[in-house]
VOBA-1610 file (N, C-alpha, C; in pm, whole numbers, padded with zeros to 5 digits, always signed):
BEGIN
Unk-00963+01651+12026Unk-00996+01686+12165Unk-01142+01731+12173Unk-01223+01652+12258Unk-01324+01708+12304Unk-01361+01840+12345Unk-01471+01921+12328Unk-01523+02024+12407Unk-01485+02011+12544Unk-01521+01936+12647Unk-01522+01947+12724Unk-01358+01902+12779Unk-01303+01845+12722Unk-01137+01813+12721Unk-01079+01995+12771Unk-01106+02013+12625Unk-01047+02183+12608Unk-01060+02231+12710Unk-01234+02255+12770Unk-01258+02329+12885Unk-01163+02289+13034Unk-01170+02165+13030Unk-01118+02140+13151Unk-00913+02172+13099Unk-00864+02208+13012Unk-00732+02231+13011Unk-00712+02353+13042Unk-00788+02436+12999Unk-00813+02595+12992Unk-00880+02598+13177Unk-00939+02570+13240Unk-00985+02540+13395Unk-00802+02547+13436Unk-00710+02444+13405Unk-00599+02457+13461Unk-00503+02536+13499Unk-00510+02645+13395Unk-00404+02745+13391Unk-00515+02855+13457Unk-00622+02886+13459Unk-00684+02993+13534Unk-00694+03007+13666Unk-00706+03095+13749Unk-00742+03116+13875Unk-00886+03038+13874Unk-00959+02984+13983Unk-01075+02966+14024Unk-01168+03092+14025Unk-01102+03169+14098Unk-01238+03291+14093Unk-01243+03338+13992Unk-01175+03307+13857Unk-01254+03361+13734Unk-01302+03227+13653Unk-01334+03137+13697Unk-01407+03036+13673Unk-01569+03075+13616Unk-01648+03155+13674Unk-01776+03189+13718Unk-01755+03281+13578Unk-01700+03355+13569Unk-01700+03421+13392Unk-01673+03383+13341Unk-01588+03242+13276Unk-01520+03172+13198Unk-01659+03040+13171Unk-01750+03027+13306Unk-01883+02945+13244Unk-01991+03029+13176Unk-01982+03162+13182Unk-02102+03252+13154Unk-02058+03284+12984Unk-01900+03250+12945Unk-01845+03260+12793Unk-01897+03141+12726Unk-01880+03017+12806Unk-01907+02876+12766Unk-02027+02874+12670Unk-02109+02900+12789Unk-02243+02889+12803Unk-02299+02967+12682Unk-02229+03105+12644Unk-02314+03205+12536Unk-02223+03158+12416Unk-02155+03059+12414Unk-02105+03037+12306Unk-02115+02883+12202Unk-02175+02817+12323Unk-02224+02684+12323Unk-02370+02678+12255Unk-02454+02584+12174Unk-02571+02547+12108Unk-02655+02496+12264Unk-02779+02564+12279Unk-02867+02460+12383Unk-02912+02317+12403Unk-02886+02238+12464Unk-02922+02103+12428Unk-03095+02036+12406Unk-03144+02144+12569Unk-03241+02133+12621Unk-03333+02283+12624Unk-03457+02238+12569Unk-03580+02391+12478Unk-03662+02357+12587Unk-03793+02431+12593Unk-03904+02437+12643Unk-04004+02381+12569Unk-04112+02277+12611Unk-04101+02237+12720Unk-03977+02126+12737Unk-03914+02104+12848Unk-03791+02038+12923Unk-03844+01902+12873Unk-03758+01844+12764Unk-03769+01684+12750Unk-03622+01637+12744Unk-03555+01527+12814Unk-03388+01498+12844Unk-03432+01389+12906Unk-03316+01269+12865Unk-03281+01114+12899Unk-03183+01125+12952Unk-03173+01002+13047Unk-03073+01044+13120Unk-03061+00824+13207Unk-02982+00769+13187Unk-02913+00618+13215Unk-03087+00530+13236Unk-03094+00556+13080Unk-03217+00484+13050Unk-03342+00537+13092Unk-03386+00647+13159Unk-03461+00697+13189Unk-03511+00856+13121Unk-03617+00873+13104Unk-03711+01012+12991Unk-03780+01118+13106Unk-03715+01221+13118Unk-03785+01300+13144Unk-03847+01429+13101Unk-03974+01431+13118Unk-04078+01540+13051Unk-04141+01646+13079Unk-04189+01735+13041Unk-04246+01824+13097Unk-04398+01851+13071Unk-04453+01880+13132Unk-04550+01911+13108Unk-04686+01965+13192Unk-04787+02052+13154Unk-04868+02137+13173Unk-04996+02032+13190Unk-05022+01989+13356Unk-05085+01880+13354Unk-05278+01971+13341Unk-05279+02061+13376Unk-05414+02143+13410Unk-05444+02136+13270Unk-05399+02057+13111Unk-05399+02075+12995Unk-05437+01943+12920Unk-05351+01910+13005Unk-05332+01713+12945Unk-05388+01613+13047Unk-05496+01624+13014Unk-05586+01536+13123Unk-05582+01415+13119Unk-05484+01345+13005Unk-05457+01150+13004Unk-05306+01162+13101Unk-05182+01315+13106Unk-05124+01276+13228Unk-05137+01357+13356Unk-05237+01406+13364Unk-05317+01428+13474Unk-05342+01346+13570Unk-05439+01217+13506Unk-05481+01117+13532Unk-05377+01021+13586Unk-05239+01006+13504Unk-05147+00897+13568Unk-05061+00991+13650Unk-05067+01101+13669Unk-04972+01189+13783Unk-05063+01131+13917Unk-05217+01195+13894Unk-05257+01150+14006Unk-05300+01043+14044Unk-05302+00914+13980Unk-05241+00785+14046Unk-05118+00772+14112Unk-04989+00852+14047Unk-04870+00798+14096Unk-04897+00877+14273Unk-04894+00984+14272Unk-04851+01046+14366Unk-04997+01054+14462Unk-05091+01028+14428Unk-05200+01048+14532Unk-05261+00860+14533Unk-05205+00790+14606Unk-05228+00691+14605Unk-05394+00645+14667Unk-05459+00530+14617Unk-05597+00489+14683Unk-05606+00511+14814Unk-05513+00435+14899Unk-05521+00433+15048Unk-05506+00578+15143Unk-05465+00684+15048Unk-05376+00791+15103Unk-05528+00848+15207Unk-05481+00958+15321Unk-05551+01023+15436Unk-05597+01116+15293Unk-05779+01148+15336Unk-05817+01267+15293Unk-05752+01302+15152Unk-05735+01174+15081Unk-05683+01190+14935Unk-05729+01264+14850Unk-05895+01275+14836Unk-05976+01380+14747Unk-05939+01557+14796Unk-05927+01520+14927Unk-05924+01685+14952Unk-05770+01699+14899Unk-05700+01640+14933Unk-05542+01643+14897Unk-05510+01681+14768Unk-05584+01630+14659Unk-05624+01669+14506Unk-05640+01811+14510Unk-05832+01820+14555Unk-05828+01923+14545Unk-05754+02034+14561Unk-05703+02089+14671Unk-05613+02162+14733Unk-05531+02163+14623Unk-05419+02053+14549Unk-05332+02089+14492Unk-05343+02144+14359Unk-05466+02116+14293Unk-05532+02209+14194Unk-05527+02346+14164Unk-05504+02369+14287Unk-05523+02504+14253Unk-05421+02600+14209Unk-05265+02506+14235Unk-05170+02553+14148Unk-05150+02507+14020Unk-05185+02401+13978Unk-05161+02343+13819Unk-05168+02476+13729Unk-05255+02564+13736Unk-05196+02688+13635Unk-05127+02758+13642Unk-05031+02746+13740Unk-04922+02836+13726Unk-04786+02715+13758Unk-04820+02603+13708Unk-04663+02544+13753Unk-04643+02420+13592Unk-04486+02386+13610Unk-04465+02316+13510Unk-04420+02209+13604Unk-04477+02050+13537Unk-04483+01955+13600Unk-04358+01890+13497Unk-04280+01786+13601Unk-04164+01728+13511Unk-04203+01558+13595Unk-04187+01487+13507Unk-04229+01354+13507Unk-04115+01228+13456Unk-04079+01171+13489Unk-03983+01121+13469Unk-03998+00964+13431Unk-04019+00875+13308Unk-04034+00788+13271Unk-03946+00675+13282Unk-03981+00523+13292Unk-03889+00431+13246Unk-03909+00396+13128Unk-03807+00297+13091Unk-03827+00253+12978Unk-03956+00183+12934Unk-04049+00143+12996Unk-04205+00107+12958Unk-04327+00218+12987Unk-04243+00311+12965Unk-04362+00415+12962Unk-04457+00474+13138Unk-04394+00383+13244Unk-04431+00384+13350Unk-04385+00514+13418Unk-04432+00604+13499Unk-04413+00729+13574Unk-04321+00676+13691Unk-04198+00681+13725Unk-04138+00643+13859Unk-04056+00719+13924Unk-04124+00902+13910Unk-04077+01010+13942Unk-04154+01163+13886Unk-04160+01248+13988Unk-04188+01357+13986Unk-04144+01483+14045Unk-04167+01607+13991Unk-04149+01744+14094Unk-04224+01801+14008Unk-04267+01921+14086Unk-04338+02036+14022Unk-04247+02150+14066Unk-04253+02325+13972Unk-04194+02384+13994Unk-04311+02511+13972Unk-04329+02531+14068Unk-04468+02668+14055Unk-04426+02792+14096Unk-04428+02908+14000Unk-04414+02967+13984Unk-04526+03118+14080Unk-04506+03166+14112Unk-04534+03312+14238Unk-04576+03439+14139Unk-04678+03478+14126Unk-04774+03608+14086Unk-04816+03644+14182Unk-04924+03788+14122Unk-04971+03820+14201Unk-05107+03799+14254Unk-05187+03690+14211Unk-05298+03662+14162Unk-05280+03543+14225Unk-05183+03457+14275Unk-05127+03303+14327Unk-05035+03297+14451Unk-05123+03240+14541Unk-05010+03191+14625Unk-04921+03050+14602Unk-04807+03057+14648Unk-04742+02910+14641Unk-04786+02835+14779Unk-04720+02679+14752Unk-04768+02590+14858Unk-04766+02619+15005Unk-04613+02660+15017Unk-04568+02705+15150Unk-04645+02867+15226Unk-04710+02925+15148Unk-04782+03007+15211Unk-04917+02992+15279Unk-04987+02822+15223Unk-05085+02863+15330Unk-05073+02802+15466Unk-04937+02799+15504Unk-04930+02727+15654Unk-05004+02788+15716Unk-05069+02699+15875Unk-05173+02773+15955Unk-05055+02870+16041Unk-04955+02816+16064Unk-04883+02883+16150Unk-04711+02832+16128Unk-04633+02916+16170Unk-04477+02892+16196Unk-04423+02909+16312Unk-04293+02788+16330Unk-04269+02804+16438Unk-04095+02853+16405Unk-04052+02942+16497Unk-03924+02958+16507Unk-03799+02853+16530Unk-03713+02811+16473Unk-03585+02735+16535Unk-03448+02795+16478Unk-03407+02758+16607Unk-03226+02854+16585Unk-03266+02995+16568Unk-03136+03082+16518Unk-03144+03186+16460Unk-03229+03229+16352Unk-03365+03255+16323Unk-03409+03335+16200Unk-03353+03443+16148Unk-03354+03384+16016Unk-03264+03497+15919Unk-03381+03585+15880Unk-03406+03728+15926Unk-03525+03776+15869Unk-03473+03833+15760Unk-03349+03833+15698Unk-03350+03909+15619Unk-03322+03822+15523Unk-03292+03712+15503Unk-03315+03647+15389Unk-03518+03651+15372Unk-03602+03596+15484Unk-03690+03570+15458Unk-03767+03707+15392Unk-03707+03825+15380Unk-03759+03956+15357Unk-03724+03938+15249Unk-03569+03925+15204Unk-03546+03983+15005Unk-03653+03899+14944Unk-03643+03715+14961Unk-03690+03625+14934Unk-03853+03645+14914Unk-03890+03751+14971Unk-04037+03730+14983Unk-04066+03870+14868Unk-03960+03962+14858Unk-04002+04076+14746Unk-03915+04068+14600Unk-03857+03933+14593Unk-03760+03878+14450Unk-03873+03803+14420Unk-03830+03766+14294Unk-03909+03652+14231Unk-03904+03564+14247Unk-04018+03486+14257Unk-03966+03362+14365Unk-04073+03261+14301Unk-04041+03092+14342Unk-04140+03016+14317Unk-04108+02907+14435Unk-04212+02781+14410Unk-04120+02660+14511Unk-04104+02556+14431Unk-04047+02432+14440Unk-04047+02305+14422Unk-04158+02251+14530Unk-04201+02163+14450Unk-04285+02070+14518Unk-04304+01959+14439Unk-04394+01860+14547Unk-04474+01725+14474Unk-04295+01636+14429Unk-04250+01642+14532Unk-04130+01565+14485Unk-04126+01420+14504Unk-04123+01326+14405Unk-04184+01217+14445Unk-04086+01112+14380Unk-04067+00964+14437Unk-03989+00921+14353Unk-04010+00753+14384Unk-04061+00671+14361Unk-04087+00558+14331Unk-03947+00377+14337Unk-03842+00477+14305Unk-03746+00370+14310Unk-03639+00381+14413Unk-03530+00320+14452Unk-03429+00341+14573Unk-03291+00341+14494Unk-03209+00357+14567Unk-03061+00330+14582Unk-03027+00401+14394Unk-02897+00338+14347Unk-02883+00436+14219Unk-02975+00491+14137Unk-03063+00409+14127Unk-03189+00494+14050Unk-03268+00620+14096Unk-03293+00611+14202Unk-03354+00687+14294Unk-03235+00844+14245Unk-03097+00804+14275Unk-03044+00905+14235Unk-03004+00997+14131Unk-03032+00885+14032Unk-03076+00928+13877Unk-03156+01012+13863Unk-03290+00975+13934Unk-03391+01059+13886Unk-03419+01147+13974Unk-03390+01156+14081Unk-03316+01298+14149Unk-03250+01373+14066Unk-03143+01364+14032Unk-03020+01430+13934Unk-03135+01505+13805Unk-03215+01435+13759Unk-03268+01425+13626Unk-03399+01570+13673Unk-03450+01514+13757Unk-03569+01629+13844Unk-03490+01769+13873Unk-03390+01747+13930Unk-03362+01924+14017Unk-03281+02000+13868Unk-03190+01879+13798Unk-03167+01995+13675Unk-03289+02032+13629Unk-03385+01982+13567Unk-03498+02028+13505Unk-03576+02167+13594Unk-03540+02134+13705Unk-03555+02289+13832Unk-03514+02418+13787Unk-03356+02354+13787Unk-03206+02416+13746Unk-03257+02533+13624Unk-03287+02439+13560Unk-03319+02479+13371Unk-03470+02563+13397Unk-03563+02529+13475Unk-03657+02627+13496Unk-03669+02767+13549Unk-03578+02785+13640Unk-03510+02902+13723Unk-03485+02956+13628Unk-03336+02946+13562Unk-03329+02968+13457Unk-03388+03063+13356Unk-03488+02980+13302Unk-03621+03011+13192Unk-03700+03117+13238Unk-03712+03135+13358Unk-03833+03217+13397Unk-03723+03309+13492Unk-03629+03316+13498Unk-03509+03430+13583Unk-03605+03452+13699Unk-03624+03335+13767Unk-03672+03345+13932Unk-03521+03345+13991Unk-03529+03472+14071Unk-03445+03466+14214Unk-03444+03376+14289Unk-03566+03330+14374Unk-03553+03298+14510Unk-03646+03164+14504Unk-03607+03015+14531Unk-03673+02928+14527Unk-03688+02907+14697Unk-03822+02849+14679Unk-03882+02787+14856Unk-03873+02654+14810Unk-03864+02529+14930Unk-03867+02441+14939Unk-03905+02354+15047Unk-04014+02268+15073Unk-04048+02207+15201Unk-03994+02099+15247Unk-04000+02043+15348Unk-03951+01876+15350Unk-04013+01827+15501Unk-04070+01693+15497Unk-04060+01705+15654Unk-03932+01684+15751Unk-03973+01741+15851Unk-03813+01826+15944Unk-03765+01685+15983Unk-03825+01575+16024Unk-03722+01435+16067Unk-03682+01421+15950Unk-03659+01438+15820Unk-03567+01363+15744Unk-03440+01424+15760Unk-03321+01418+15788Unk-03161+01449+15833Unk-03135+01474+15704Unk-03169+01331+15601Unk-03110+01313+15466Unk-03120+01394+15394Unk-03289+01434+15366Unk-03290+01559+15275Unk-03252+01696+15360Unk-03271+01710+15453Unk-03164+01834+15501Unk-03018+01851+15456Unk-02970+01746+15493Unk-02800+01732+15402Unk-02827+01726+15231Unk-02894+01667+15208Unk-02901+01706+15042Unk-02863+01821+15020Unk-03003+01897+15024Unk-03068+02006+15048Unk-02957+02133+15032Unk-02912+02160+15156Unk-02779+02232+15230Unk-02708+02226+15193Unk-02626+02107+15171Unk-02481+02056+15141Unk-02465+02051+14999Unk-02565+01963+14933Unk-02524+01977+14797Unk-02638+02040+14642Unk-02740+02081+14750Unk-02802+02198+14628Unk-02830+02324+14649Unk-02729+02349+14803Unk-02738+02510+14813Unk-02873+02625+14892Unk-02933+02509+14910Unk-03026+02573+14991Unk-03013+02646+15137Unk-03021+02751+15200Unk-03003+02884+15278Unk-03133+02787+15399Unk-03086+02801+15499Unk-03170+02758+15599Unk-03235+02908+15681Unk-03383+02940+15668Unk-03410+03049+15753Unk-03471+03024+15872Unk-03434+02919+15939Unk-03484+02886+16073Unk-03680+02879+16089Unk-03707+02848+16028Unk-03880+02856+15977Unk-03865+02636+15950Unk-04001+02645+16058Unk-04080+02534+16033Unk-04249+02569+16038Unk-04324+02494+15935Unk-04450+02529+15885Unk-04504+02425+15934Unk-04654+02461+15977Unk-04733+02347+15992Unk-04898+02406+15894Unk-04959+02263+15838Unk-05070+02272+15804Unk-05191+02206+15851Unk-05279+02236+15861Unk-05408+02207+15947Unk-05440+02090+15835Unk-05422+02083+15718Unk-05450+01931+15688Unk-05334+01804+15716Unk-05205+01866+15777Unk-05197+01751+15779Unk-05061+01787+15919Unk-05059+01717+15945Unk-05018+01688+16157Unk-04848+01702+16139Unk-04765+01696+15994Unk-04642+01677+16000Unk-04555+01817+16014Unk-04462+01806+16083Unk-04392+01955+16073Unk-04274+01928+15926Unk-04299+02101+15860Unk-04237+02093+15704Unk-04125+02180+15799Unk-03993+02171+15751Unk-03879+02286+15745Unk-03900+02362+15611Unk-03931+02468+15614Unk-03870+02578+15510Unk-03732+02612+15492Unk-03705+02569+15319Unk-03558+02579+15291Unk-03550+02697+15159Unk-03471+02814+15142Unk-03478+02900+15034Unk-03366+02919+14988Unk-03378+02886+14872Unk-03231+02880+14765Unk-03232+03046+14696Unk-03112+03101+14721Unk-03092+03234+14629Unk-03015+03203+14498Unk-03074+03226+14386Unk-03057+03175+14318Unk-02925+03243+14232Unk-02927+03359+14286Unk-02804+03448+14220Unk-02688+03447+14264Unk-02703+03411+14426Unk-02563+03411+14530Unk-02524+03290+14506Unk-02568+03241+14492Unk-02504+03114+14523Unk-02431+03009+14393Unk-02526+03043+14283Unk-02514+02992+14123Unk-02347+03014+14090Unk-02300+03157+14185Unk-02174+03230+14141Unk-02039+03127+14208Unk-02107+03113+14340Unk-01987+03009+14399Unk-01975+02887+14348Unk-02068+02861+14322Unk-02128+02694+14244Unk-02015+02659+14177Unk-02002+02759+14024Unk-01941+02693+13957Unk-01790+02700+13978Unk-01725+02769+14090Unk-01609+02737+14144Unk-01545+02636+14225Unk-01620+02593+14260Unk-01585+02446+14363Unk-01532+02372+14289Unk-01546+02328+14200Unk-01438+02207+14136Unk-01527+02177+13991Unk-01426+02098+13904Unk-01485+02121+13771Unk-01597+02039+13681Unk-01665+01917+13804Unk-01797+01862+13777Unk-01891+01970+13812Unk-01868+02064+13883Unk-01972+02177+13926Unk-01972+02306+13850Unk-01872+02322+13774Unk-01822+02412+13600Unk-01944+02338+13527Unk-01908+02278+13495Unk-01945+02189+13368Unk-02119+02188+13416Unk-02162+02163+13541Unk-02268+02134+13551Unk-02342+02272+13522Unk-02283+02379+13628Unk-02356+02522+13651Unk-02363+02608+13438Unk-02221+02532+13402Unk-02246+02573+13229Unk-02344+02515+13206Unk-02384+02364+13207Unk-02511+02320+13124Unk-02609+02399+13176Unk-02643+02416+13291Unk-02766+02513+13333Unk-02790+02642+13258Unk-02666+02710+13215Unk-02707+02809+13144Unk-02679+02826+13022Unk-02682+02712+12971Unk-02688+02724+12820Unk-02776+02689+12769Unk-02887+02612+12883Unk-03017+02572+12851Unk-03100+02639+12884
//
């Protein structure tokens, strides 16, 4: 019988709400798969990590992939994003020819650094604002996702989705950040339902705008402690998943 056989027999006879301590036993009793920096394959595809403000040959092919020739005000767009590369870990996601056909960054909040979502020129209110999420969120430890980028469609696309937000997952993690921010622009429905529905993100009624660029972002903030706890009770692909997160 498999490891994971066992687990899911032992899942049967327990209550659910002690699920959430029965992954936190798993987890401290289990070998890590995945070290720092974050390197994991995943249905033919490599993903990596790495400290691009360091490694200036994938520096160079990050910013081909994601800052394309034609792009608006592309140099300033660079610039600007420079200025977090020292405080964030970049995850890159390979095909099998060595080609980049995916990205996120995960930047990390000091006191010395702002993250992306803070230099909006302004916010606008929608629905109910939760000020009190936006209050803990802003005095926990906190970082954002960004630079989420992804090159291919339909199953693949979801691969390397899957492959990107664990590597998130596993960064949270690593650095015991509380409170993740997250942007998106507000017409996409899709990544709102992602988002919400299936990675837990807390809606605080906050949309951002930036003077470089004309699109309205929704602000989305994941608590990383409330929610990790319900996670792994929902059913037992979401055990198994919320264990790998913390055994890595």
């Amino acid at each position: 019988m498999t490891i994971n056989k066992f687990v899911d027999s032992f899942l049967n006879i327990i209550p659910k709400e002690k699920w959430d301590f029965f992954s936190h036993i798993v987890a401290n009793l289990s070998m890590p798969l995945i070290s720092s920096p974050i390197n994991f394959k995943y249905n033919g595809f490599t993903l990596k990590e790495f400290n691009i403000n360091k490694d200036k040959n994938i520096q160079k092919k990050f910013i081909e992939f994601c800052y394309p020739l034609n792009m608006t005000n592309r140099h300033k767009e660079i610039e600007l994003d420079q200025y977090y590369w020292k405080n964030t870990s970049t995850f890159i996601v390979f095909n099998k020819t060595n080609n980049i056909i995916g990205c996120m960054q995960f930047i990390t909040k000091n006191k010395h650094n702002k993250i992306p979502f803070e230099f909006a020129n302004y916010t606008e209110h929608i629905g109910n604002t939760n000020y009190q999420l936006l209050y803990k969120a802003s005095h926990g430890k906190h970082a954002e996702i960004y630079m989420y980028r992804c090159s291919l469609i339909g199953r693949e696309l979801l691969s390397i989705s899957k492959m990107l937000f664990k590597a998130c997952w596993v960064k949270i993690i690593q650095t015991k950040t509380e409170y993740v921010y997250l942007t998106y622009n507000y017409n996409n429905k899709e990544l709102y339902n992602l988002y919400t529905k299936r990675l837990f993100f807390l809606d605080p009624g906050i949309c951002l705008y930036f003077k470089e660029n004309k699109s309205k972002w929704h602000l989305l903030i994941k608590d990383c402690y409330l929610t990790e706890k319900k996670f792994a009770t929902l059913n037992k692909n979401s055990f198994h998943l919320q264990t790998w997160f913390r055994k890595n």
